[in-house]
C-alpha positions as CSV (number, residue, x, y, z in Angstrom):
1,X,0.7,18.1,0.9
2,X,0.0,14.1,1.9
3,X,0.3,11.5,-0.3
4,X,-1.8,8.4,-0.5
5,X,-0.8,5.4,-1.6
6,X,-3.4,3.1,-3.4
7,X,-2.9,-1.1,-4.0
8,X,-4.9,-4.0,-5.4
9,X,-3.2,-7.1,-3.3
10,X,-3.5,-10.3,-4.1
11,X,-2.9,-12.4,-1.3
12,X,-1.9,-16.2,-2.8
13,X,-0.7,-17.7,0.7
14,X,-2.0,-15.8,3.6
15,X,-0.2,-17.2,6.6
16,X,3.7,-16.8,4.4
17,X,1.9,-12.9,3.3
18,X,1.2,-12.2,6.8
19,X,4.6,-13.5,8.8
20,X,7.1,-12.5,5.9
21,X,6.1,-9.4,4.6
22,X,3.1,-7.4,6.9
23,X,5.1,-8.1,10.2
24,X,7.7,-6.1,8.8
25,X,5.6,-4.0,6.4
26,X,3.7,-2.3,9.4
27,X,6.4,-0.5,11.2
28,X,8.1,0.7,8.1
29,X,5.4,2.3,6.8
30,X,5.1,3.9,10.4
31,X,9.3,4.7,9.8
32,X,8.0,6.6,7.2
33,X,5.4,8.5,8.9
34,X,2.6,6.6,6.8
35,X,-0.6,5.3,8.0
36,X,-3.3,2.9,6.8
37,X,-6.8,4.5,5.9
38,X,-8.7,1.7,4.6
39,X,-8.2,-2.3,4.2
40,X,-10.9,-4.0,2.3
41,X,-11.8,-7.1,0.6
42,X,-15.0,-5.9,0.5
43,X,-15.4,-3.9,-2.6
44,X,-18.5,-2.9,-4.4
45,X,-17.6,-2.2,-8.3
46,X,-19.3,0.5,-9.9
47,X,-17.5,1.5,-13.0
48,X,-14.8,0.8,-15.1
49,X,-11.6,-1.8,-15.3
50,X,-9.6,-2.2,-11.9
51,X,-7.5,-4.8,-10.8
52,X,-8.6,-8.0,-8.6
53,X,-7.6,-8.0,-4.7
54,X,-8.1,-6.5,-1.9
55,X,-8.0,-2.3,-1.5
56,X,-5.7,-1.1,0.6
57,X,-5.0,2.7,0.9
58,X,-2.2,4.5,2.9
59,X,-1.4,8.2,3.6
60,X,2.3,9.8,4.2
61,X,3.3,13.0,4.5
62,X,4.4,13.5,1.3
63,X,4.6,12.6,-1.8
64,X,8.7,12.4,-0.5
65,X,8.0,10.3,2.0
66,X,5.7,7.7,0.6
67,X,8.3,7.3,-2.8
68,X,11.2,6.9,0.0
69,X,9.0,4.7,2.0
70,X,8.3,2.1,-1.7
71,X,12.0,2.8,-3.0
72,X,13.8,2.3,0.2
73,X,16.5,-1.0,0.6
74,X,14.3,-2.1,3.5
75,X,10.9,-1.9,1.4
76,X,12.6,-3.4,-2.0
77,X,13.7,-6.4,0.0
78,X,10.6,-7.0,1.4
79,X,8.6,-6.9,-2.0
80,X,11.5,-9.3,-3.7
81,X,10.8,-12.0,-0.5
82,X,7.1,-11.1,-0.2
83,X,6.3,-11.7,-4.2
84,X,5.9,-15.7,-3.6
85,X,3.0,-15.0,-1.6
86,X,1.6,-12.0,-3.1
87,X,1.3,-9.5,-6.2
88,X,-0.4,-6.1,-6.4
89,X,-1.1,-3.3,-8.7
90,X,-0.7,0.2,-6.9
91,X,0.2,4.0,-7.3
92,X,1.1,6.8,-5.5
93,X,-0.8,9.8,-6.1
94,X,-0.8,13.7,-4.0
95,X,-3.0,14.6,-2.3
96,X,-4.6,17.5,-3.6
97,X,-7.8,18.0,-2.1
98,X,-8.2,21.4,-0.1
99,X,-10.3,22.0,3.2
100,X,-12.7,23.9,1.4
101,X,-14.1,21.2,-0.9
């Protein structure tokens, strides 16, 4: 079953967010087998609290893969030297939704 994981970014330097932690960000999430379904600064709120920043949501395999993709050395590093430029709120949820729905 696929995984999806879902972020609020804040972006708080664009050109540093973009050269230190996409450029790198983008091929380890395709290491992991994951791919992006939706990047938006667009968003219409309809209900409820949620975080500021742009919505970004990517899919994995697994739940396996996208917890080894956000806990691996390569991804923990990144976060650490991407944190001047950014912050986010995200989670990692399964995909449970069947064919049939």
């Amino acid at each position: 079953m696929s995984a999806l994981m879902v972020a609020f970014v804040r972006v708080h330097d664009l050109e540093a967010y973009n050269r230190e932690y996409l450029s790198s960000a983008h091929p380890l999430i395709s290491k992991y087998g994951g791919k992006a379904l939706a990047v938006s600064e667009k968003i219409k709120h309809i209900q409820g609290s949620l975080p500021e920043g742009k919505f970004v949501i990517l899919e994995f395999p697994s739940m396996e893969q996208a917890e080894a993709y956000y806990y691996s050395a390569e991804h923990q590093a990144l976060i650490e030297k991407g944190s001047k430029y950014f912050s986010s709120d995200s989670i990692i949820a399964e995909n449970q939704l069947h064919k049939d729905f």
